[in-house]
ROSE-4610 file (N, C-alpha, C; in Angstrom, 1 decimal, always signed):
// ROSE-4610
residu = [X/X/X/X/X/X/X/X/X/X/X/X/X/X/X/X/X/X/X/X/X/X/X/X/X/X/X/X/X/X/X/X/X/X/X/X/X/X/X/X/X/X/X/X/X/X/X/X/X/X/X/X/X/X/X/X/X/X/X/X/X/X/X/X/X/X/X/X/X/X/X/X/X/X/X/X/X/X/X/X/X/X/X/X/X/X/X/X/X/X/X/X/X/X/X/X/X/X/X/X/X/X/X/X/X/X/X/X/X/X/X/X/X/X/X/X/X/X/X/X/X/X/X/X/X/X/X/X/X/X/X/X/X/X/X/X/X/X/X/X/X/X/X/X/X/X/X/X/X/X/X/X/X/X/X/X/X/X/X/X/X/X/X/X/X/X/X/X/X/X/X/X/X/X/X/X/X/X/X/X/X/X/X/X/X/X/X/X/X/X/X/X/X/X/X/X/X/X/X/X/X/X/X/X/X/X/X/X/X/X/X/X/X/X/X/X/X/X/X]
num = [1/1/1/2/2/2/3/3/3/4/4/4/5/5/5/6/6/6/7/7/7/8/8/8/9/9/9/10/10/10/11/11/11/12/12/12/13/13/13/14/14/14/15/15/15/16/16/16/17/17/17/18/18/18/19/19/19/20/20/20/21/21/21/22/22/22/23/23/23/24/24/24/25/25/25/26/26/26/27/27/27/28/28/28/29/29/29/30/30/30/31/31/31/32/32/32/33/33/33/34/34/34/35/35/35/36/36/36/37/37/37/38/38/38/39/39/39/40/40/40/41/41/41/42/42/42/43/43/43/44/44/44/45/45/45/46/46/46/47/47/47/48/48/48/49/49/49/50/50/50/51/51/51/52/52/52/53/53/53/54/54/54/55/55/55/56/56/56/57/57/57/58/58/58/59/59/59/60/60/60/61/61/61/62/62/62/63/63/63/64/64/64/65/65/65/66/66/66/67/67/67/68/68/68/69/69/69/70/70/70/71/71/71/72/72/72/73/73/73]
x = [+41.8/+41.4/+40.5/+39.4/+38.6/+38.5/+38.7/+39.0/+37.7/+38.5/+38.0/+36.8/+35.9/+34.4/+34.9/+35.1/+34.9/+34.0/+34.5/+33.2/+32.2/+32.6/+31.4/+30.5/+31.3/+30.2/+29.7/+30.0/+29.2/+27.9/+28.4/+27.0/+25.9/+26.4/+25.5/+25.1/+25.8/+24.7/+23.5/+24.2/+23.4/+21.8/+22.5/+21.0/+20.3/+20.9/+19.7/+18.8/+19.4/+18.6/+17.9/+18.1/+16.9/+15.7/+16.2/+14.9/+13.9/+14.7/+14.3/+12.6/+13.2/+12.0/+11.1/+10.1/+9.3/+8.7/+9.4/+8.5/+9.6/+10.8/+11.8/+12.2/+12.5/+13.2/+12.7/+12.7/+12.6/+11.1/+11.2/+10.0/+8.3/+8.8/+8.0/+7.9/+8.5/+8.3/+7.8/+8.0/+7.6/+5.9/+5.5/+3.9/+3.2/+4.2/+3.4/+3.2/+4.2/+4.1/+2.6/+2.8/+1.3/+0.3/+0.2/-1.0/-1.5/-2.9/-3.3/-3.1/-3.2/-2.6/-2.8/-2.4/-2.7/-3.5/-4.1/-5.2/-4.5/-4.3/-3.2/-4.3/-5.5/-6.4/-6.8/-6.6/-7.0/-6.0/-4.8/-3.6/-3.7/-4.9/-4.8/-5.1/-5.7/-7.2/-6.4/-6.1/-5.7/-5.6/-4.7/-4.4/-4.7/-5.9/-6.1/-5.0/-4.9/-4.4/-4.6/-3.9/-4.6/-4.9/-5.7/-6.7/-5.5/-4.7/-3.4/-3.0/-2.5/-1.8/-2.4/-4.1/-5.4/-5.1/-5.1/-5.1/-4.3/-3.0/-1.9/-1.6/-2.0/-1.6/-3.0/-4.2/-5.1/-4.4/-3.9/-3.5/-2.6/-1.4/-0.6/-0.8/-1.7/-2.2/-2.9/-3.8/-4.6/-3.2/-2.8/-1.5/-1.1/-0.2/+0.3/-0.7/-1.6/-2.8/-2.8/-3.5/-3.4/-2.1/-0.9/+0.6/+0.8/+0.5/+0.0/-0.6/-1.9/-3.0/-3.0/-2.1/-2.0/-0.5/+0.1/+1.4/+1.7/+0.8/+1.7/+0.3/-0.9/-2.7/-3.1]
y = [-227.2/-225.8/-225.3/-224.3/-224.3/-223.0/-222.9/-221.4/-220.7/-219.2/-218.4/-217.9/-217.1/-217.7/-215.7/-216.2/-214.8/-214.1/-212.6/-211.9/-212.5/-213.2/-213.4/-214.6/-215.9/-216.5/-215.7/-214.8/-214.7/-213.5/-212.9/-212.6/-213.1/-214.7/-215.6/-215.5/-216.1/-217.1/-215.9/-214.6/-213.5/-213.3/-213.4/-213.1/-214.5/-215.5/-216.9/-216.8/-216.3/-216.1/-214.8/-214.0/-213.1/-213.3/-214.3/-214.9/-215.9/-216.4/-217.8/-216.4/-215.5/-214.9/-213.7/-214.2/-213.1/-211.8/-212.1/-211.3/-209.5/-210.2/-209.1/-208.9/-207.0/-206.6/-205.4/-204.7/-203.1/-203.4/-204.5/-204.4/-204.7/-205.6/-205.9/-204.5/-203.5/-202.5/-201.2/-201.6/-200.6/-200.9/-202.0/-202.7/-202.1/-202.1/-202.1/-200.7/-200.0/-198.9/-198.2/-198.4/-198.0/-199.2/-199.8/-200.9/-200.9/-201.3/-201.5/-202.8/-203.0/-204.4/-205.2/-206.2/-207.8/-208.3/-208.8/-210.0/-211.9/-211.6/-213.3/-214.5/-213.8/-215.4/-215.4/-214.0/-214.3/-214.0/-214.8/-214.1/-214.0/-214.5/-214.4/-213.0/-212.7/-211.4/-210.4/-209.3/-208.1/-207.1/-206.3/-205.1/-203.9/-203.2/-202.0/-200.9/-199.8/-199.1/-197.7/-197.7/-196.6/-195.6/-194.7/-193.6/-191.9/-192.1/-191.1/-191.1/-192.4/-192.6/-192.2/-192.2/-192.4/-190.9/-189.9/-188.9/-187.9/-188.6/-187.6/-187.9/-189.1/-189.2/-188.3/-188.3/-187.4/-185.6/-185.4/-184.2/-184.0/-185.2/-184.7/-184.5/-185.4/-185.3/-184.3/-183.5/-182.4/-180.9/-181.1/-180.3/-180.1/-181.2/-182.1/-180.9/-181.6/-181.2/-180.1/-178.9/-177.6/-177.0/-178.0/-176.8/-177.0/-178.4/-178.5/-177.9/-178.0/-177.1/-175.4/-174.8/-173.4/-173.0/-173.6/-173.7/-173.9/-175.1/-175.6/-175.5/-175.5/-175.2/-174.0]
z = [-87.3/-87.0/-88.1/-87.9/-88.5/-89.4/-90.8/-91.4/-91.4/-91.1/-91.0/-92.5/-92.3/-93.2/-94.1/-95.3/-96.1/-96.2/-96.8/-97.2/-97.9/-98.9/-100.3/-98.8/-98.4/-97.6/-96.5/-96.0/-95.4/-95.4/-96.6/-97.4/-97.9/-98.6/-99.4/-97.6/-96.8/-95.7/-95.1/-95.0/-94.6/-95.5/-97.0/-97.3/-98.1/-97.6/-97.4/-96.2/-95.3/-93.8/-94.2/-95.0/-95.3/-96.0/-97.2/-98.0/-97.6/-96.2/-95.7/-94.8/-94.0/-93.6/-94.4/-94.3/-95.6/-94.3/-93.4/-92.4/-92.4/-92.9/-92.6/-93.8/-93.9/-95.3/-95.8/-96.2/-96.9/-97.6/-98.1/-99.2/-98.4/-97.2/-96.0/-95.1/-95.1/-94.2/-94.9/-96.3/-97.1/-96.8/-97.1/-97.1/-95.5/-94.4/-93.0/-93.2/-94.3/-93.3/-94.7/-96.0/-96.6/-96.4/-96.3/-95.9/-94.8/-94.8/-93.3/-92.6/-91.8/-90.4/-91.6/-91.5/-92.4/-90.9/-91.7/-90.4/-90.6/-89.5/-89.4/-90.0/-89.7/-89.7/-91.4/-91.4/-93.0/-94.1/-94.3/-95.0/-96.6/-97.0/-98.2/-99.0/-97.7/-98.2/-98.5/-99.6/-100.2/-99.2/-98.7/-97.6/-98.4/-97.8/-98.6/-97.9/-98.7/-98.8/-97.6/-96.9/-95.4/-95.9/-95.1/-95.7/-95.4/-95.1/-95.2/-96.4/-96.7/-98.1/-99.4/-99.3/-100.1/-100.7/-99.1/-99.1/-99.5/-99.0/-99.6/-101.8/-101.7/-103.6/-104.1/-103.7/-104.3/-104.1/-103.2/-103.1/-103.6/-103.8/-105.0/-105.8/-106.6/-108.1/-108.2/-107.4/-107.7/-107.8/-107.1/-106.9/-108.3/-109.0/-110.1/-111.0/-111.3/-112.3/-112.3/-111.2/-111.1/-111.5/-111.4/-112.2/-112.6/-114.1/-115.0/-116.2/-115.7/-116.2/-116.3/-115.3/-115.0/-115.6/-115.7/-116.7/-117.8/-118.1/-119.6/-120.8/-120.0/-121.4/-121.6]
């Protein structure tokens, strides 16, 4: 009869099947979701940064800067 599989194994085995795919995971979904598409044929090539993202940190930092500057000089 075959014993029953513990917590601790079946965590290790859970997150070996996680490292085994680079395609799945927080850190991978963090990337799709500021990055632009990756191109399959070219995977080496550097994912710029989408033009929302570009837009919203320039606006923060102008934001940032202005209460800042109007506050604390």
């Amino acid at each position: 009869m075959r014993q029953p599989i513990t917590q601790r194994q079946m965590h290790k085995l859970a997150m070996s099947a996680f490292r085994k795919r680079s395609d799945v995971g927080m850190k991978q979904a963090l990337k799709d979701r500021l990055l632009e598409s990756a191109n399959p044929f070219q995977s080496e090539q550097e994912r710029r940064p989408k033009r929302g993202v570009v837009l919203a940190l320039t606006i923060s930092g102008l934001l940032f800067g202005s209460f800042v500057y109007f506050n604390f000089l």
